[in-house]
TORZAVEX-936215 format. One record per atom (N, C-alpha, C): residue in one letter; x, y, z. Coordinates in steps of 0.05 Angstrom, whole numbers, plus 5000, padded with zeros to 4 digits. Each point is the difference from the previous one (the first is absolute). Layout:
AXYZ/...
***
This chain:
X558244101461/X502149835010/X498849805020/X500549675003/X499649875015/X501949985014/X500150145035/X501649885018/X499049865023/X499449775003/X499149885018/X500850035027/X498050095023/X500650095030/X499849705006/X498649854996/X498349785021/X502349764988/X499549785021/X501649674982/X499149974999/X501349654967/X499650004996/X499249605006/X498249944980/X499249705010/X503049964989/X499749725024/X503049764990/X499449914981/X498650044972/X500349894976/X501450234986/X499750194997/X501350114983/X501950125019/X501249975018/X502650025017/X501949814979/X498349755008/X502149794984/X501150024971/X497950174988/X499850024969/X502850164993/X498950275020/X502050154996/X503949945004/X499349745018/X503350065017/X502450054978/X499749794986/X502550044967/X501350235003/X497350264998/X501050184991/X501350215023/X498449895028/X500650285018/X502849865012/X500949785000/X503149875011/X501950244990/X501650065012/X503250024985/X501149804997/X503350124986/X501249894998/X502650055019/X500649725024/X502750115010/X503949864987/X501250245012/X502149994989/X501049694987/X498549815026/X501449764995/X498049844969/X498150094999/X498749944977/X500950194973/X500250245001/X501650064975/X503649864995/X501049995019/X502849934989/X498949654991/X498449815009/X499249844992/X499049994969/X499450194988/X498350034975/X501750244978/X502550035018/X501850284983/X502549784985/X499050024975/X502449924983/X503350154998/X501150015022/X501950255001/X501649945028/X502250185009/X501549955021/X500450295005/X499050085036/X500350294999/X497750055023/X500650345007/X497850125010/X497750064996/X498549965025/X497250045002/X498650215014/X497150185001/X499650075018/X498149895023/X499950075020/X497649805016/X497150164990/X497849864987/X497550105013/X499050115018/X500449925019/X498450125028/X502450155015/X502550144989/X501350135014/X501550174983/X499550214994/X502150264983/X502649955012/X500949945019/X502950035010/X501349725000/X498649774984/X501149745006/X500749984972/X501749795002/X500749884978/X501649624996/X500350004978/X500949604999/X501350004980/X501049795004/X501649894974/X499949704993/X499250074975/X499049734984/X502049794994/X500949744997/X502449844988/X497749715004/X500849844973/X498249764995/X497449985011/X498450194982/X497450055016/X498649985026/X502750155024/X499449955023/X500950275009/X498950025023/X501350375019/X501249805016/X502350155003/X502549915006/X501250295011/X498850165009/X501150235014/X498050235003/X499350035023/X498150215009/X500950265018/X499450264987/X501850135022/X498550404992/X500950065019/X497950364997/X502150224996/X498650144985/X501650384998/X501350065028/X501350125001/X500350185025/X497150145010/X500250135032/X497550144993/X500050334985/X498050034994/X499850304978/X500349864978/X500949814997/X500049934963/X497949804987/X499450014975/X497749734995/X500549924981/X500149794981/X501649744986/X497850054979/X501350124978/X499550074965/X500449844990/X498449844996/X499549774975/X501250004965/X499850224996/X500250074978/X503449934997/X502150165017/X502149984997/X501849765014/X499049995025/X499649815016/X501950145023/X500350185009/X501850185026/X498150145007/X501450045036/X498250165018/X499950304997/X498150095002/X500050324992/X498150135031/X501450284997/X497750145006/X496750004997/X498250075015/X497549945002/X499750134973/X499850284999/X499650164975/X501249974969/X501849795004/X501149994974/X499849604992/X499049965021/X498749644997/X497549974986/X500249824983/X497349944990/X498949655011/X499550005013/X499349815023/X497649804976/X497950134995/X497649904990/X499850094967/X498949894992/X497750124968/X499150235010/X500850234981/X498650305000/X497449954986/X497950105017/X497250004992/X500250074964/X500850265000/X499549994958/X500949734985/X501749795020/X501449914977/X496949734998/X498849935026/X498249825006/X496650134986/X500950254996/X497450104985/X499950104973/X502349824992/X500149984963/X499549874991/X498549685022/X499749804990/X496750015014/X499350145007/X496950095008/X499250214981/X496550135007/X498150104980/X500050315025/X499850214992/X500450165020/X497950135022/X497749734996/X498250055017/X500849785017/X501949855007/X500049715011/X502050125030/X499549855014/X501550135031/X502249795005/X502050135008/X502549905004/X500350015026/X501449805019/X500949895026/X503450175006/X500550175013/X502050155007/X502549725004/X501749974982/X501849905002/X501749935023/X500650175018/X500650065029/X498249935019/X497949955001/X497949985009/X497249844994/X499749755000/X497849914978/X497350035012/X499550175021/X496950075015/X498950174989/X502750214988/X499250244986/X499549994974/X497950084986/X499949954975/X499350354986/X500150034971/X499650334984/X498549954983/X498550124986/X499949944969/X501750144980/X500949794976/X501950104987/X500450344989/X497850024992/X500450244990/X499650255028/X500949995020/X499850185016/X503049865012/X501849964998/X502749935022/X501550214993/X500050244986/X501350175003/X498850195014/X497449985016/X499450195018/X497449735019/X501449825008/X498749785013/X498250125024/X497349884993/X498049895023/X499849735012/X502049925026/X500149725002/X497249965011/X500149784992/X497349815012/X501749755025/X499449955019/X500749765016/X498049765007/X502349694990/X497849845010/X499149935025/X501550095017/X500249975031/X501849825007/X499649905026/X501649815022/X499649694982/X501749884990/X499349704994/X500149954971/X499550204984/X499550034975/X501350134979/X499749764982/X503150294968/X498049964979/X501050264993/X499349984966/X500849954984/X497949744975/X501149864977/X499450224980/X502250004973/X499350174985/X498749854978/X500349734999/X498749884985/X496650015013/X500049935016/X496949915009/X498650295005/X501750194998/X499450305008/X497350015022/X502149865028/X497049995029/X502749945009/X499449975017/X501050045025/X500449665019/X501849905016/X499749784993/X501149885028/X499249825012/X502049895030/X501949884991/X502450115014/X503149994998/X500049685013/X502049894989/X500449785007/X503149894998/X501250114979/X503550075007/X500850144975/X499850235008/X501050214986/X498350194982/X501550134982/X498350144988/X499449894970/X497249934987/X498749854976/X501850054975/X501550264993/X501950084980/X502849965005/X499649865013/X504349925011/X499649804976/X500350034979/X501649864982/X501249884995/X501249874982/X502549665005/X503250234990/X499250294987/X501850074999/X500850285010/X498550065023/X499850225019/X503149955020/X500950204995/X503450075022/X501849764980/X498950014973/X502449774984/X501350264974/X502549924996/X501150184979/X499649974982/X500050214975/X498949964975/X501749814987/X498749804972/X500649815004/X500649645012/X499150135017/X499649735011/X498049734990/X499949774994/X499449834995/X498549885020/X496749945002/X498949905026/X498749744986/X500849735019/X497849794988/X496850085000/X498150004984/X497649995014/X499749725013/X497950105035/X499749845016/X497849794984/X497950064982/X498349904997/X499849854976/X502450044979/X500149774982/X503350144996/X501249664984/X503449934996/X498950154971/X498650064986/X500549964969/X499750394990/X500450165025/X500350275007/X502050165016/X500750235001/X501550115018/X500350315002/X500750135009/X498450305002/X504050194995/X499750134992/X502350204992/X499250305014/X502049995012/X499650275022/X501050255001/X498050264995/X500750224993/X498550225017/X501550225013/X499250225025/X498049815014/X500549755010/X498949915024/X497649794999/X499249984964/X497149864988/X501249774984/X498149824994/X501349744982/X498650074976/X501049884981/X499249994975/X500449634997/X496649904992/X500849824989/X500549884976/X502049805005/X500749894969/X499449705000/X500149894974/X499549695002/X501649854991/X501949755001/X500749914984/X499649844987/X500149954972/X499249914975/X498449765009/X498549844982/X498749675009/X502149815004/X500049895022/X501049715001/X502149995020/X501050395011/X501850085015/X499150055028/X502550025013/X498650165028/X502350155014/X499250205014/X502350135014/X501349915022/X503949985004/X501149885021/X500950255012/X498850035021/X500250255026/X502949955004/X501449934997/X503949945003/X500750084984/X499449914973/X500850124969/X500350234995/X497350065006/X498550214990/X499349984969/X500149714996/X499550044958/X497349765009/X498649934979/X497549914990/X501949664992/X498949775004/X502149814984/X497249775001/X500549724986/X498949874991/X498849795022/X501649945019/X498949805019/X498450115028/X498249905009/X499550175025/X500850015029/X501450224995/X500849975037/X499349795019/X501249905015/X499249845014/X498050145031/X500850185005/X496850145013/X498550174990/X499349954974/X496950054982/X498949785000/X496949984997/X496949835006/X500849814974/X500149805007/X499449804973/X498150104982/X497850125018/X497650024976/X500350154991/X502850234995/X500750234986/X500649894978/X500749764998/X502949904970/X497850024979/X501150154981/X499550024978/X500949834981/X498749704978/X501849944980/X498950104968/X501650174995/X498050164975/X500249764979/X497750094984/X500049744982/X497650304972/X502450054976/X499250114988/X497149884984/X497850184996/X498249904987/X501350074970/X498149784978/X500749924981/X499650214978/X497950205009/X499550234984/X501050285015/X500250174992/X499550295015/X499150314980/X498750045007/X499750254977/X502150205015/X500250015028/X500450315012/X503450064992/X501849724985/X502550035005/X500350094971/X498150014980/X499950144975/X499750245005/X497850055011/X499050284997/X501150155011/X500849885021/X503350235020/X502750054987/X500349754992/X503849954994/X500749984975/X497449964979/X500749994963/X501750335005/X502749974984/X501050254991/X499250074980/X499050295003/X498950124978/X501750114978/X502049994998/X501950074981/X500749664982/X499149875008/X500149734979/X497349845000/X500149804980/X497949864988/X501249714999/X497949865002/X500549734987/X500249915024/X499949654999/X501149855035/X502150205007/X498249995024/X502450105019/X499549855040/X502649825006/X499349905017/X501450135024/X498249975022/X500350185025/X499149765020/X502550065023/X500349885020/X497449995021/X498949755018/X497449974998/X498750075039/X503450235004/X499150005036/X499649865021/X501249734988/X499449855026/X502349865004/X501249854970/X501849755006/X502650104983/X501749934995/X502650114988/X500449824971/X498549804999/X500749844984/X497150044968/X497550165018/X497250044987/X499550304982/X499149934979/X498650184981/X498950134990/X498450274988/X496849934988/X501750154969/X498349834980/X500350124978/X497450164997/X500750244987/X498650194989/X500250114967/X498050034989/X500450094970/X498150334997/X498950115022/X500550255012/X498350135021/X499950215009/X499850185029/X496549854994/X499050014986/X497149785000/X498849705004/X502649844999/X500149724995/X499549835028/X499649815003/X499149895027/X503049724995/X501950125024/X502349914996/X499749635010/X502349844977/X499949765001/X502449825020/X500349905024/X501149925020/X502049834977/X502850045011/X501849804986/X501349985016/X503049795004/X501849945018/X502449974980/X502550005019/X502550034984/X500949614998/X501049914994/X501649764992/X500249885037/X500349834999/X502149855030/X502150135003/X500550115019/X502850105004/X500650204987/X498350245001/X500050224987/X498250265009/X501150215007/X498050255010/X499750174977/X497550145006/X499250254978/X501850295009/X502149944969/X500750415000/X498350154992/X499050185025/X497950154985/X500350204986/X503650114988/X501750204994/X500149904963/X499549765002/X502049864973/X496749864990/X498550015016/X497249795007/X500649734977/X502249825025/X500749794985/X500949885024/X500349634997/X500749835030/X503250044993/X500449945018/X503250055009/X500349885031/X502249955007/X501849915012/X499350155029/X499249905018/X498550095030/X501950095015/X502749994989/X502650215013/X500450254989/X499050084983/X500050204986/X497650174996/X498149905017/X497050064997/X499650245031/X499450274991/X499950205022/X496749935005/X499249805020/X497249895007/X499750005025/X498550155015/X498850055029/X497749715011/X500049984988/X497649805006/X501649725008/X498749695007/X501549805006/X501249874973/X502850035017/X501949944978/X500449655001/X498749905011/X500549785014/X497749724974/X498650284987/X498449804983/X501049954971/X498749784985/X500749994973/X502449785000/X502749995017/X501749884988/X501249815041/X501249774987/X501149835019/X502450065007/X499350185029/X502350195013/X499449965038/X502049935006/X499749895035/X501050365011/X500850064981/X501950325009/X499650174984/X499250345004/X499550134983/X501150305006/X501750184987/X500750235021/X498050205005/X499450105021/X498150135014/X500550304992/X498550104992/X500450314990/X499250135021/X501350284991/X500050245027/X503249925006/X502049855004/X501549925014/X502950004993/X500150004966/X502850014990/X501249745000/X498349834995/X500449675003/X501349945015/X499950085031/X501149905020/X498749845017/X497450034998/X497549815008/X499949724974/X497849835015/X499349774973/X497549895003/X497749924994/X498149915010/X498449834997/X499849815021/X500149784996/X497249874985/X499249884983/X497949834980/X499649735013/X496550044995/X499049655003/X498050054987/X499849814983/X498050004980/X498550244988/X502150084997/X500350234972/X498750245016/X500450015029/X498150305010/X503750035027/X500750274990/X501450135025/X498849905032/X502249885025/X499549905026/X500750235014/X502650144989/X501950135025/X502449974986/X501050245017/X502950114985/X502449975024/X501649944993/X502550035008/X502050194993/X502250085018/X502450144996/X502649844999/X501750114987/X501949934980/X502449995028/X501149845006/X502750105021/X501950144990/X501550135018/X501950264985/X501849854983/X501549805008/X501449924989/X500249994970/X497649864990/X499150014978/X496950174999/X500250254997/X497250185001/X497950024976/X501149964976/X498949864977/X498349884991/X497149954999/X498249784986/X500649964971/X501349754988/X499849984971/X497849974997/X499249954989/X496949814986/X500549834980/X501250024985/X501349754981/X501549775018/X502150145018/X501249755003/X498349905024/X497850125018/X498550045018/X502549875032/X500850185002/X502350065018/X500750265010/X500650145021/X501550185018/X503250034984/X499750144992/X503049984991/X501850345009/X502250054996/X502350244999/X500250254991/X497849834974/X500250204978/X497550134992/X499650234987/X498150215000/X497649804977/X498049834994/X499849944971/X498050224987/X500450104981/X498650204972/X498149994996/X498249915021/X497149834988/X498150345000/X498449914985/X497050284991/X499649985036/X499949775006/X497449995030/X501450195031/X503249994988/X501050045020/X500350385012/X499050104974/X499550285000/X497550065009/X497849784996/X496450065000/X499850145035/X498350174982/X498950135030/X496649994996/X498549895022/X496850065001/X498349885020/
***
């Protein structure tokens, strides 16, 4: 085991910081797709509450009690689960690898001994990373505070480090996910959509632009229970192609008509109101308004030159996005898009 006694040079201080930062309360409700309780990092007995990605209420247990994440109420010390239980942090380790005491990040075990633990300490100044498995100068907090540590399962976290990701949160750990090309995640939404947030990096925007060949969309997506052309939707654009003639063939880029999206159900162009398509709906056809899925066509979103800008909401009055008559209207309209979820 490397645990380093001595410091370290200011270059790899700096290298490291990313990782040894936490995260505080006011930075997760910033990045939590959701409205609700939090726990504090640096305090078992604190807690917040999240509303438009802001803490908007900070406040502590009684004393004797400490603030369970999981459920989100104050409990007893003995019956609180404050932190990640070491087994659950050493299912995702090798059982020779040493783990940082949850409660404590100076103290570190190795996995396969925490049911009869020999702690190791890094001393005064210092925590242990479980990734870098050494030992490490503290600089705010402990290296494994997570983006979804003291968050409830479920929860939806933007990733800090790219829009076109976001982490899904389960006993205290993220799982990341991506969304599709050309998308990015809205930390308000909580869904993946076509335009980019207005505080994501320009140099994030993705404009997918299908290449003209592909083998990989044959060899993945030819159904093996049929033969002959068979055309499959091309992952990027709603309106794009590949024909295939089978699970071997190096697929041929096609597009649907003007004013027309690919069903990939019927694999035929059709009518872009009727088309269950995740991707920008905003391409292919001359549309200033388009209804925004996830939403129940109560949203609409707005087109310039054939790429999604930004979405709007529908006023109560009329809560409705047509898309035909491209109007807010009273009434519920039937459309395929208005059911789409993705």
């Amino acid at each position: 085991m490397r645990v380093a006694q001595c410091g370290f040079h200011l270059g790899v201080i700096l290298a490291l910081l990313a990782e040894i930062r936490g995260f505080s309360m006011e930075d997760k409700c910033k990045l939590w797709a959701g409205t609700g309780y939090i726990g504090d990092p640096s305090d078992c007995q604190a807690w917040g509450f999240c509303q438009d990605n802001k803490l908007t209420e900070r406040r502590s247990c009684t004393e004797g009690l400490l603030y369970s994440f999981r459920d989100s109420t104050c409990k007893r010390e003995s019956n609180a689960i404050c932190h990640s239980q070491i087994s659950e942090i050493c299912a995702s380790l090798q059982p020779w690898n040493y783990v940082a005491d949850p409660a404590d990040c100076r103290r570190f075990v190795k996995c396969e001994d925490f049911d009869d633990p020999t702690w190791g300490d890094c001393g005064v100044g210092q925590v242990f990373s479980n990734k870098q498995q050494t030992c490490l100068e503290e600089v705010s907090g402990c290296p494994q505070d997570n983006i979804c540590s003291h968050m409830k399962d479920g929860s939806l976290m933007a990733d800090p480090n790219s829009c076109q990701s976001f982490y899904k949160c389960h006993n205290g750990f993220g799982i990341q996910l991506n969304c599709s090309v050309g998308r990015y995640f809205n930390r308000k939404s909580g869904n993946c959509q076509s335009w980019l947030p207005h505080y994501c990096s320009k140099e994030e925007e993705n404009l997918p632009k299908p290449p003209s060949t592909a083998y990989h969309i044959c060899s993945k997506y030819y159904p093996r229970d049929k033969d002959g052309v068979q055309l499959l939707p091309d992952l990027m654009t709603c309106h794009g192609y590949y024909s295939c003639t089978s699970q071997f063939d190096v697929g041929q880029w096609g597009s649907c008509p003007w004013g027309q999206h690919f069903e990939w159900w019927s694999q035929r162009c059709g009518a872009p109101r009727d088309n269950s398509c995740s991707y920008d709906r905003c391409g292919n056809w001359n549309q200033l308004m388009v209804a925004t899925i996830n939403t129940g066509c109560r949203e609409f979103t707005i087109c310039q030159d054939n790429r999604s800008m930004s979405s709007k909401k529908c006023p109560e009055d009329y809560p409705y996005f047509n898309e035909m008559l491209r109007v807010c209207t009273d009434e519920f309209p039937n459309h395929r898009v208005c059911y789409m979820a993705g």
